[in-house]
Each structure stands twice: as C-alpha cells, then as structure tokens.
C-alpha positions, -999 to 999 in steps of 0.1 A, spaced: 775 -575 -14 794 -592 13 792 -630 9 801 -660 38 804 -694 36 767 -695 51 750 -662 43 744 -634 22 746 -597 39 732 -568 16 736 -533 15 723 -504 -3 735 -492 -41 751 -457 -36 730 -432 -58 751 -438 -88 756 -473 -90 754 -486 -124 738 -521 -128 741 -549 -158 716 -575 -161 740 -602 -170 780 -608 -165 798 -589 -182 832 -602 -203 866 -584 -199 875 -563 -233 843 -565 -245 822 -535 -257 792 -522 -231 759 -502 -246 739 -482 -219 702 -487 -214 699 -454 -200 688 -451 -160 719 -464 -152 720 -497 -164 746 -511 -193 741 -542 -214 765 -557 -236 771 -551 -272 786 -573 -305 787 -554 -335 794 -583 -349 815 -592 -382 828 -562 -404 810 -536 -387 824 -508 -368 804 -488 -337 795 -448 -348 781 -422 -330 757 -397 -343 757 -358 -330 735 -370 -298 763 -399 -287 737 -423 -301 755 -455 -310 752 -478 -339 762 -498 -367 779 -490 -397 779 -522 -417 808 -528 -446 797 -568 -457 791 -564 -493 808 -529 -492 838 -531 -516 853 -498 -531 842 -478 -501 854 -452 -479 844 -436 -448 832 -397 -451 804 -375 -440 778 -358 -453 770 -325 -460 757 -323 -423 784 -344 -406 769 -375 -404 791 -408 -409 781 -425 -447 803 -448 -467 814 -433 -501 818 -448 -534 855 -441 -544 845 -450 -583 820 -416 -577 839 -384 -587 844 -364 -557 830 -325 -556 857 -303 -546 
C-alpha cells in the first residue's frame, strides 16, 4: 500500500503474500494459521515451543516439573523424564 497525505492507493497481494490479522512485535514468536496467514504466539512462562513429526507446534509445559529432563519416547516424540526413574539401557 502506497499512502499520501490525502489518499490511500491500493494494489494487488502477489500470489504468495502472507497476511497477519494484527501488528506484529519485533523478536517475537509467529504461529501460522495455514492459507497463508500468521498470528502471533506466547508460550508463555516456563514453557518451551516443540514440534511433532508433522512441524505441528506446541507447548511443552515445565511449571510444577522439578527433577525433569527432556527425552523422547520410544517413537521419538518429545516427553519430560523423571531423572529419580531408573533409566533402561
């Protein structure tokens, strides 16, 4: 968009413009909606952003996790892991 003093001129998106809803905030995370659209995204406190095997994002949650660590399953999924549980070699 080209803006004046007095007037508004438009133009069409290219093809593969990607559009947000709102303003978005330097260094801050971005989700996309899918159909090329992105919305932003807060974890929030003492969480961390994970992917699964699809590039699905989400939220791994560590309030009220205490003598955790981060591992995977047996089919590679991210899971915290009690470190007073023995480990199987």
């Amino acid at each position: 968009m080209i803006r004046t003093r007095s007037k508004i001129y438009g133009e069409a998106n290219d093809s593969n413009t990607v559009e947000a809803t709102h303003t978005t905030t330097v260094n801050k995370w971005l989700k996309g909606r899918g159909n090329k659209t992105i919305g932003g995204h807060i974890p929030g406190s003492n969480q961390i952003l994970i992917t699964d095997g699809s590039g699905n994002m989400s939220t791994l949650s560590l309030i009220g996790q205490f003598n955790k660590f981060i591992g995977t399953d047996d089919e590679g999924n991210i899971i915290l892991v009690d470190r007073s549980e023995p480990v199987d070699d």
